[in-house]
N, C-alpha and C positions, 0 to 999 in steps of 0.2 A: 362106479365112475363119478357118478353126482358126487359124489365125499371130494373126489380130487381134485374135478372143476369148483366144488366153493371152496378148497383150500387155493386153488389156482389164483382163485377170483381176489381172494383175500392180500396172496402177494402181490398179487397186481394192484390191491387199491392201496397197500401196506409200502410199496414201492411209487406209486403216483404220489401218495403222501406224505414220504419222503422227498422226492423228484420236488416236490409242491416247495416244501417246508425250503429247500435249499434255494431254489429259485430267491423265495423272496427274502432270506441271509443274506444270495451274494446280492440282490435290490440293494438292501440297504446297507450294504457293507459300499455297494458303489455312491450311494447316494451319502453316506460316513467321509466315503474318501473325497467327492468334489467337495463339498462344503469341507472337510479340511484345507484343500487345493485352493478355493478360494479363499476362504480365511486369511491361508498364506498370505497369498496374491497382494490381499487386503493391509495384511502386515508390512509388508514390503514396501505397498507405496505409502504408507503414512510413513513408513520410514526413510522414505527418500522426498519424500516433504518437508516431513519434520527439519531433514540435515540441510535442506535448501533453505528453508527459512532462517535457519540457525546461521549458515556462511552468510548470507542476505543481509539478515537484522541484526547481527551479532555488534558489528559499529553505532548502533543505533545514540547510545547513550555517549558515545565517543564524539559522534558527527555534533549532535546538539551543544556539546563543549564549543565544537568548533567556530560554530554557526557564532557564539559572542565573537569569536576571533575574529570572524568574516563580520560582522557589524560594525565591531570595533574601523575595520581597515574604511568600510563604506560610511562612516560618519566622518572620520579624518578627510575623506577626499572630498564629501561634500561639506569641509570645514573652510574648504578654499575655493572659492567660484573659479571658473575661468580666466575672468580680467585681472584676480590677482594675480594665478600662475603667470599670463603673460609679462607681468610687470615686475615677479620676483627676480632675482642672484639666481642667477645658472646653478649655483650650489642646491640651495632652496628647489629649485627646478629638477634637481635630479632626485633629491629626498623625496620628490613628489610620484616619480617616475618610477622610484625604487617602492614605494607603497603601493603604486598604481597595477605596478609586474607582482609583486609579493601578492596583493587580493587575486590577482588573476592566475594566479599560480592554486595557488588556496582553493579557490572554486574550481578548477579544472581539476584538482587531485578527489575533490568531495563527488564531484560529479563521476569521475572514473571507477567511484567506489558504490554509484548507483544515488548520489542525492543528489537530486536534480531541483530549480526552481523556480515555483508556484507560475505561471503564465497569467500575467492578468492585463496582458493588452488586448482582451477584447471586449474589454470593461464590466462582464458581465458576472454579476456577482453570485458566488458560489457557496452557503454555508459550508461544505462540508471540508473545502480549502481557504474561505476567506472567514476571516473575525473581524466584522465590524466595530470599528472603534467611538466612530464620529457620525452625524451626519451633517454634510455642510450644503449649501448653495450648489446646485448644480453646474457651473457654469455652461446652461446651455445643453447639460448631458441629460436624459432620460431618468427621471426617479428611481432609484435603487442599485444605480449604476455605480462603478467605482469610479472615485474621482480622482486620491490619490492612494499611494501605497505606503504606508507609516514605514513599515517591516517587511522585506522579504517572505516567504515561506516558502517553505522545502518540504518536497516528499524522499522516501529514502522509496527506493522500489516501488511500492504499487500502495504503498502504506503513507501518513502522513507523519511526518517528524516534525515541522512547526507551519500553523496556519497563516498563510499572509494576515496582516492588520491591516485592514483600509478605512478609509473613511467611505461615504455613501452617497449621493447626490439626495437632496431630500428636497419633497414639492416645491413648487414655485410657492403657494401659498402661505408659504412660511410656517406649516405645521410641520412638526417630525410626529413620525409616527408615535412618538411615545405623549406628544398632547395631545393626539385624537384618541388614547384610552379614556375611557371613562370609569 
């Protein structure tokens, strides 16, 4: 009988190690399969990132064409102050009108398309959307401030397609920062 309980004993350990061995196959067969699953997951959403950015930014280089168009129209309209419009030919007057709707058409179609522009009436200056051009006299504004806006700038989405150009309010003392280097 001892002969049959250690052959018993032997299927049972021959079986537990078995039983064992599988156990920890299907482990990592499931531990195989999430990390495929997320993988996936993973693949998926760069992939509908990627295609967001792409419908997003895809104008990018189109809008920046535009943006001369859109200067072109805002130098012509500041080519004529106020007192002349009032004083031109009704003709003259509608040519200006017709410029006036044409830029504003212009910006509302760029805008609809997600390029919206730079915000700098709170004067405060921003490298990472402003380019300082100048520094002038403050009139009266806080040093570092902006004082005027050379350039528009536009961001297209959440990204920067051109940086405003401003000038900067620079000390009363009459230094700009670029003569207090030494």
């Amino acid at each position: 009988m001892s002969e049959e309980n250690g052959q018993a004993e032997e299927t049972d350990n021959g079986e537990a190690n078995e039983l064992e061995a599988l156990r920890a196959e299907a482990a990592d067969l499931k531990d195989r399969l999430l990390r495929a699953l997320a993988d996936a997951e993973n693949t998926r959403r760069r992939a509908e990132r990627d295609r967001l950015d792409t419908s997003q930014y895809a104008i990018t280089r189109f809008a920046r064409d535009m943006l001369a168009i859109a200067d072109n129209f805002s130098r012509a309209l500041a080519a004529c102050p106020p007192d002349l419009r009032e004083a031109a030919d009704p003709q003259v007057k509608a040519v200006i009108d017709g410029v006036e709707a044409t830029e504003r058409q212009l910006l509302g179609t760029l805008e609809n398309y997600g390029v919206k522009v730079i915000d700098t009436s709170d004067g405060r200056f921003d490298p990472h959307f402003h380019q300082a051009v100048a520094e002038v006299p403050g009139e009266g504004k806080p040093p570092g401030t902006i004082v005027h806006v050379v350039q528009t700038g536009y961001t297209i989405g959440d990204r920067l397609l051109r940086p405003a150009m401003v000038t900067l309010a620079r000390k009363e003392d009459g230094k700009t920062k670029l003569d207090t280097k030494v």
